[in-house]
DRENTORMI-319057 format. One record per atom (N, C-alpha, C, O, CB): x, y, z; residue in one letter. Coordinates in pm, whole numbers, padded with zeros to 5 digits, always signed. Each point is the difference from the previous one (the first is absolute). Glycine has a CB too. Layout:
N
XYZA;...
END
This chain:
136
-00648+01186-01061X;+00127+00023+00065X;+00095-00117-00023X;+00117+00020-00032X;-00233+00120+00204X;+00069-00253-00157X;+00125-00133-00021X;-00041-00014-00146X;+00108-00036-00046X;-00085-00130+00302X;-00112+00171-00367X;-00016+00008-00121X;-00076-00199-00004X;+00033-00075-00092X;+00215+00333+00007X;-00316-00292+00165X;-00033-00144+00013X;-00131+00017-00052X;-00035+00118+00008X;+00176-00206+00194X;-00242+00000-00261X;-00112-00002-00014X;-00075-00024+00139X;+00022-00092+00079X;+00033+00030-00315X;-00172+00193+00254X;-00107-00045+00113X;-00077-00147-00010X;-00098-00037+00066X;+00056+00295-00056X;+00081-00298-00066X;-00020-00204-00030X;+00083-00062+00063X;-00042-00096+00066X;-00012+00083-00286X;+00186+00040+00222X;+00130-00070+00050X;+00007+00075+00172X;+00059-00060+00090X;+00094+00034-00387X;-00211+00140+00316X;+00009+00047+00141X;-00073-00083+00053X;+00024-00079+00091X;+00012+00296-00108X;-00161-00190-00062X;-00169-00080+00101X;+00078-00117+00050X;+00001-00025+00121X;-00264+00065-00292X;+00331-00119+00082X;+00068-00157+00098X;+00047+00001+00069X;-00017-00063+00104X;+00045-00027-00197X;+00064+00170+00061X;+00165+00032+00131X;-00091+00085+00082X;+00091+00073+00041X;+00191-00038-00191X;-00373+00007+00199X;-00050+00038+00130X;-00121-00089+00028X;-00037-00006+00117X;+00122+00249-00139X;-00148-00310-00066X;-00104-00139+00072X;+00064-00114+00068X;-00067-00080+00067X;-00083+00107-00252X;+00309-00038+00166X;+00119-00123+00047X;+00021+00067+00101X;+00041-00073+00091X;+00086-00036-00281X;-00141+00270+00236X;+00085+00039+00086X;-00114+00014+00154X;+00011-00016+00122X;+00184+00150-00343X;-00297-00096+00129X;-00159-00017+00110X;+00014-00164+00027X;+00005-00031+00119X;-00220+00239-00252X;+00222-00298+00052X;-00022-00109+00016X;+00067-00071+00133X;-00060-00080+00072X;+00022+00103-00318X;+00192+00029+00267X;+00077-00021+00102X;+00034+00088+00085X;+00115+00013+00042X;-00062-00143-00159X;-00200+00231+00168X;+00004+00104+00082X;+00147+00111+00036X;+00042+00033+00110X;-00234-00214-00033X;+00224+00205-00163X;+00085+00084-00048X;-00065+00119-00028X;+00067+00098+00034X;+00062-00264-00108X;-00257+00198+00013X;-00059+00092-00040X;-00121-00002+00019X;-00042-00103-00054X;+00186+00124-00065X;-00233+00039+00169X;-00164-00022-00032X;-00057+00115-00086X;+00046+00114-00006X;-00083-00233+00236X;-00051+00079-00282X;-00097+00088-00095X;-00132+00067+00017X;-00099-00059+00044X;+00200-00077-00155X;-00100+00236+00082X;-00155+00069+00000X;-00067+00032-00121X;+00032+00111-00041X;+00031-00012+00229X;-00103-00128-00222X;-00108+00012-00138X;-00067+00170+00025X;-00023+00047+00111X;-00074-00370-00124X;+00079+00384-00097X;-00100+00090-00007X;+00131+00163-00057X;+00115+00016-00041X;-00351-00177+00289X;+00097+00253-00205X;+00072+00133-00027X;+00109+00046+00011X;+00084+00046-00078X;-00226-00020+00112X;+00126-00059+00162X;+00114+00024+00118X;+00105-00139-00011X;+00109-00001+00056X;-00299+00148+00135X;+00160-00211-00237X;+00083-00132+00039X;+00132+00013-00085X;+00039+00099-00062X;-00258-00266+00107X;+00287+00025-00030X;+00154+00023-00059X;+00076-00145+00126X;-00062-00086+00063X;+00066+00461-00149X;+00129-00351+00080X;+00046-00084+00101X;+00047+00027+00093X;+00026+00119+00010X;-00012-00212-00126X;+00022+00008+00227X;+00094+00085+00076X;+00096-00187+00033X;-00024-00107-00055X;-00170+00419+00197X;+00278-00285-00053X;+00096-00106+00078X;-00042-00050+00136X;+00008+00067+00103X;+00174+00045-00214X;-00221-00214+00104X;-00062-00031+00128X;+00064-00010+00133X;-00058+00007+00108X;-00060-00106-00256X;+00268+00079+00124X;+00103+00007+00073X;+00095+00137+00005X;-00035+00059-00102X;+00005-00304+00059X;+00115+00312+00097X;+00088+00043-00011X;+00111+00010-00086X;+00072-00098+00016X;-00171+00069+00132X;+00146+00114-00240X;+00109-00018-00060X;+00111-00053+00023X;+00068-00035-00096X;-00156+00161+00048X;+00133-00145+00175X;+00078-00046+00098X;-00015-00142+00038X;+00081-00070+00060X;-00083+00288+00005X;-00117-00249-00111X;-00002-00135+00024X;-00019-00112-00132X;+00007-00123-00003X;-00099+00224+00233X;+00071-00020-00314X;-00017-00105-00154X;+00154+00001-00074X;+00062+00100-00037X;-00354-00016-00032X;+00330-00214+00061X;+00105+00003-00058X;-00003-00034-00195X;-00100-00008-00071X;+00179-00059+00359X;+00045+00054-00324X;-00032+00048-00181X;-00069-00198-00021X;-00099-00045-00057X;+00403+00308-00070X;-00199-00325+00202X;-00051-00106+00029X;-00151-00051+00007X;-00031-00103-00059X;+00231+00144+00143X;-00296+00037-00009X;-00120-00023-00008X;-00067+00051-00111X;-00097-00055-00052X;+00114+00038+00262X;+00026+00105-00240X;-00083+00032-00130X;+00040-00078-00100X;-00087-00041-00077X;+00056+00259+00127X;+00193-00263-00072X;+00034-00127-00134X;-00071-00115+00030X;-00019-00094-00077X;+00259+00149+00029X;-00271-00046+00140X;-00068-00147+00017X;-00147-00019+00004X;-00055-00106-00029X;+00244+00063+00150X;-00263+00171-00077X;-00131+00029-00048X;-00010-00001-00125X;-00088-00080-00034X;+00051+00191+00195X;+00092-00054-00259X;-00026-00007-00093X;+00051-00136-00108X;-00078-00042-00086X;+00053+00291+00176X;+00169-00311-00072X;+00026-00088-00077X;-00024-00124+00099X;+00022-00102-00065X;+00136+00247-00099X;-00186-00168+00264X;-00010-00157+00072X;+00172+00034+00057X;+00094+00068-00040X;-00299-00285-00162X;+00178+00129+00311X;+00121-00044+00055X;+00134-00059-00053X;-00001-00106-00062X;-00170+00092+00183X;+00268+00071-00101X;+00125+00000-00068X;+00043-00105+00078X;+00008-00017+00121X;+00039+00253-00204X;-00011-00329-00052X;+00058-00132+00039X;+00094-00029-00074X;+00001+00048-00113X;-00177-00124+00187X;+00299-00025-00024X;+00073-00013-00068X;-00032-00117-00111X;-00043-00098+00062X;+00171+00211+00121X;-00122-00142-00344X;-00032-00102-00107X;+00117-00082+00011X;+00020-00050-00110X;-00161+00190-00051X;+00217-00171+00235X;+00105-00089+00046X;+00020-00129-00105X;-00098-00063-00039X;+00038+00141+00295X;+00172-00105-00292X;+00036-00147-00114X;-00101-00092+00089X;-00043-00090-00072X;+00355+00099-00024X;-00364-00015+00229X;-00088-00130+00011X;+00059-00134+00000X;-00048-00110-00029X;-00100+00239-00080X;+00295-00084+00161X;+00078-00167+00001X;-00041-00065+00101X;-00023+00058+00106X;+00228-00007-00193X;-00221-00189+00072X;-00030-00102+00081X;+00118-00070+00071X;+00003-00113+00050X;-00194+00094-00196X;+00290+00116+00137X;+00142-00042+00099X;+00010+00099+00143X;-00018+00118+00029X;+00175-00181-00277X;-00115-00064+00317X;+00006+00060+00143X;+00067+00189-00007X;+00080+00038-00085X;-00021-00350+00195X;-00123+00407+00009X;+00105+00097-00020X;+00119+00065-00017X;+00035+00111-00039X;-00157-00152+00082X;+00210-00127+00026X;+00160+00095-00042X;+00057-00043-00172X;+00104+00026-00060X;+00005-00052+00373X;-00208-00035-00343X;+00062+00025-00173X;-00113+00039-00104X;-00027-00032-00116X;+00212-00165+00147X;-00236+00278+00061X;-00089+00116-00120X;+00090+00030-00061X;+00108+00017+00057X;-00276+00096+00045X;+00153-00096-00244X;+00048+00131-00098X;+00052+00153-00022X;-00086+00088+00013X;-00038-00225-00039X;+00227+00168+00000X;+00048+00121-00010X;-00147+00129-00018X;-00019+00100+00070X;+00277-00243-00189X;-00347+00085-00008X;-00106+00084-00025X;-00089-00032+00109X;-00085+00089+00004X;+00113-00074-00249X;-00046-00094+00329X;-00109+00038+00145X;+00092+00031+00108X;-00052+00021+00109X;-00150-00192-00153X;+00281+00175+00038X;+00119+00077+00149X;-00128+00181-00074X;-00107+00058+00020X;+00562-00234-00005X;-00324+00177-00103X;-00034+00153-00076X;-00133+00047-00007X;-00017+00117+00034X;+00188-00161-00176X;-00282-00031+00100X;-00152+00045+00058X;-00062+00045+00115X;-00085+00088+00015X;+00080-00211-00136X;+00064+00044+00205X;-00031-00013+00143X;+00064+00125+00066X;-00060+00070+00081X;+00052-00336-00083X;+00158+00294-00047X;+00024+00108+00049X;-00057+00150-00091X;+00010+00111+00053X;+00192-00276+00059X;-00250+00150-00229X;-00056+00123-00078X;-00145+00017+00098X;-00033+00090+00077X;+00148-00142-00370X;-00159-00032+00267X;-00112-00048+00089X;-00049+00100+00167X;-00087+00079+00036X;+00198-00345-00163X;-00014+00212+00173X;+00016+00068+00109X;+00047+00142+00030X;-00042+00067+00094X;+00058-00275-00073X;+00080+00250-00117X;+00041+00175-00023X;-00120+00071+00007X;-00021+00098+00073X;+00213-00123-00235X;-00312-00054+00041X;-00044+00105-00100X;-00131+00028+00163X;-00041+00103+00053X;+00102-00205-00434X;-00081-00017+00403X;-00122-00009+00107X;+00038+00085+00136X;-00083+00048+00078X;+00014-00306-00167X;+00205+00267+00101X;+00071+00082+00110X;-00006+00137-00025X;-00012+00076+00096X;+00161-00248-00055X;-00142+00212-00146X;-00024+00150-00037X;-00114+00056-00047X;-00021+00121+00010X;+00212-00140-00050X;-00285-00075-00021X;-00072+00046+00000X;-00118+00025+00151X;-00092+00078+00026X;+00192-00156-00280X;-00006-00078+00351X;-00080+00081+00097X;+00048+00099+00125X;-00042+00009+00115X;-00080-00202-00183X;+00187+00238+00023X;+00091+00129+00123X;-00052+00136-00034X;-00001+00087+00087X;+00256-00203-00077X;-00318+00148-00184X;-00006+00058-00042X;-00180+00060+00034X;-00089-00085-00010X;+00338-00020-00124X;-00279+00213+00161X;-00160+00031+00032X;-00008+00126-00079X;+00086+00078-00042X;-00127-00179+00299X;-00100+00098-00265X;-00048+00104-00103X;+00027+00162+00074X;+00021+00106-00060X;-00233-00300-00052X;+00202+00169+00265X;+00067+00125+00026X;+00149+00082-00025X;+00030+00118-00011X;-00192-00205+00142X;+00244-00051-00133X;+00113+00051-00026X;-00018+00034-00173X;+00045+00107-00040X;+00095-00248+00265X;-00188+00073-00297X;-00010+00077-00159X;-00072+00122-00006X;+00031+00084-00085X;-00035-00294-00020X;-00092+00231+00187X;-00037+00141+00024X;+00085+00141+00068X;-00021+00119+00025X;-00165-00283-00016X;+00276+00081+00000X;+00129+00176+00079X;+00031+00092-00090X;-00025-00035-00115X;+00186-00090+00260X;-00126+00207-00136X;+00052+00132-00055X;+00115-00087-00049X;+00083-00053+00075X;-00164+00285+00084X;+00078-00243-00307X;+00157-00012-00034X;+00089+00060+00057X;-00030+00071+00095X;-00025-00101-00261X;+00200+00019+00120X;+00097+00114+00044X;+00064-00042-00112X;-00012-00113-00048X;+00032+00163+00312X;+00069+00061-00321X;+00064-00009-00164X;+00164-00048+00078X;+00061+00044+00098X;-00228+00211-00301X;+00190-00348+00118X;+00168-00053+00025X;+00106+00062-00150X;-00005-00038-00117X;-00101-00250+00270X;+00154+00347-00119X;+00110+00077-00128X;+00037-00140-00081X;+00008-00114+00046X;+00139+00349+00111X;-00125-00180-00315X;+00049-00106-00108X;+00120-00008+00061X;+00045-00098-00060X;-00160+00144-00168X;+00235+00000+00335X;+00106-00042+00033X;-00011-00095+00058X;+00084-00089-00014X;-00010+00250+00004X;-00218-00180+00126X;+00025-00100+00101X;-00121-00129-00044X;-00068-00063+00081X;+00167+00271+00133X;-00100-00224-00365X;-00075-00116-00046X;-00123+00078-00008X;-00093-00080+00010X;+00214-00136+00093X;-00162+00327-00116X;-00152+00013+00040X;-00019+00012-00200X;+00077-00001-00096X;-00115+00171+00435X;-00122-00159-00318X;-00072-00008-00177X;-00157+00036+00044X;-00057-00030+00104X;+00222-00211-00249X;-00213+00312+00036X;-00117+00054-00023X;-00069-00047+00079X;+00056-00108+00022X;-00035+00147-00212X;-00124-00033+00265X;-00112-00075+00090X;-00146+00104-00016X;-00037+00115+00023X;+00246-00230+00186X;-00256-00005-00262X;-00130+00077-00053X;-00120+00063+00140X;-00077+00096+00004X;+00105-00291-00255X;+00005+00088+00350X;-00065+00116+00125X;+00103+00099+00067X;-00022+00054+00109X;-00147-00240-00034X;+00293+00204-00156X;+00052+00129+00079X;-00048+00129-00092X;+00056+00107+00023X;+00174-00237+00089X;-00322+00123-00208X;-00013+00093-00073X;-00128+00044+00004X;-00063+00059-00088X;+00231-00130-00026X;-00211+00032+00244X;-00177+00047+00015X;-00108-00073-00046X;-00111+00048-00021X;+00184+00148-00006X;-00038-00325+00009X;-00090-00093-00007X;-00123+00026+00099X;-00112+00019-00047X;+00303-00168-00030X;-00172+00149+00187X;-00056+00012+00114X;-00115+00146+00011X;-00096+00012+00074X;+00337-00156+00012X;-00207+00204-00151X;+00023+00175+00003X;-00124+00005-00132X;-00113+00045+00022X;+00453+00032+00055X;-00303-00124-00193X;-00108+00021-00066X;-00119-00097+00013X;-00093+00024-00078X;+00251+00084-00056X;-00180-00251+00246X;-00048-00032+00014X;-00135+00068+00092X;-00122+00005-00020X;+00327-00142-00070X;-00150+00165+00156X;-00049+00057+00110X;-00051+00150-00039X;-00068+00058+00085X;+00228-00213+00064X;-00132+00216-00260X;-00074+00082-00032X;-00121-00030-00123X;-00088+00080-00034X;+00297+00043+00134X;-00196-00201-00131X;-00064-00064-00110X;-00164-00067+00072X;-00110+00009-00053X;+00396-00074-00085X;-00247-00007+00285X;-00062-00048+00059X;-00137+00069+00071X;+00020+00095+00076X;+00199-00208-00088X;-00334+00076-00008X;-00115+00071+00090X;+00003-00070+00112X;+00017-00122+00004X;-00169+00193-00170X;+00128+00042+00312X;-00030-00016+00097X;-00075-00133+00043X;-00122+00012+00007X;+00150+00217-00035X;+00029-00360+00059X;-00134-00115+00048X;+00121-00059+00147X;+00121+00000+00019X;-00302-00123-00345X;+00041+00073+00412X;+00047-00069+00097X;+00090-00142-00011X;+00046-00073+00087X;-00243+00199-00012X;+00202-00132-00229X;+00069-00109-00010X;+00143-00008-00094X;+00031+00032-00115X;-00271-00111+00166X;+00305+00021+00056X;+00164+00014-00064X;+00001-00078-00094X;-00055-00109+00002X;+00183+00149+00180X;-00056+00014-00287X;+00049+00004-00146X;+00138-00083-00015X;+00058+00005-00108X;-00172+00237+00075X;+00163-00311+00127X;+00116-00040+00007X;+00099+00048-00080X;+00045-00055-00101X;-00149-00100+00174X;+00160+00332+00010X;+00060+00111-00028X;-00010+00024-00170X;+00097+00019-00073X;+00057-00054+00305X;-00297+00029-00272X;+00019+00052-00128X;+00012-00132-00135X;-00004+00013-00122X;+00137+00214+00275X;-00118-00349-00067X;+00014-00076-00133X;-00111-00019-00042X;+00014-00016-00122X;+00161-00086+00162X;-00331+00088+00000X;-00073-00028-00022X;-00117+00103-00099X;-00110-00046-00033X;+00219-00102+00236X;
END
């Protein structure tokens, strides 16, 4: 379905068990599920399960703070956006029912308004363990 090698999954879900995000069951029946709520894991925890904690690589000047550098003002604030959105953002809310926005009002193709979801879920066998809506 995402076209990734089952090599490159096995990691991105041993990082994600690793930081209880996900646990695993081995065997017939097994598979994964979310140990938490969709509602409660943000995209944030999973970027950071998987790549380490997002930090800013800052110029590292050894001058007091009010004459840092134009390029660490600007880090600090990229810095902070990217960590702000990514953490407002939860896997439940990426799981909603799209809704289609017209090419008048900015809208463009969206690959889960086209049944992403839909052929997942039919594709999918019956297990007690969530699939995290199909990506898995």
């Amino acid at each position: 379905m995402l076209g990734e090698s089952p090599t490159y999954l096995a990691k991105v879900v041993r990082h994600l068990v690793k930081s209880d995000i996900l646990e695993a069951q081995k065997g017939v029946k097994g598979g994964v599920r979310l140990v938490k709520a969709p509602a409660q894991i943000t995209l944030l925890d999973v970027v950071e399960a998987c790549q380490g904690t997002i930090v800013g690589d800052f110029c590292r000047s050894s001058r007091p703070d009010p004459t840092v550098c134009g390029f660490h003002r600007a880090a600090v604030e990229l810095h902070q956006a990217i960590t702000t959105v990514l953490g407002r953002w939860t896997l439940a809310q990426l799981l909603e029912q799209p809704r289609a926005v017209p090419p008048s009002e900015g809208g463009f193709a969206c690959l889960m308004a086209h049944g992403l979801h839909a052929v997942a879920a039919k594709n999918r066998p019956p297990s007690p363990f969530t699939q995290l809506g199909g990506v898995l």
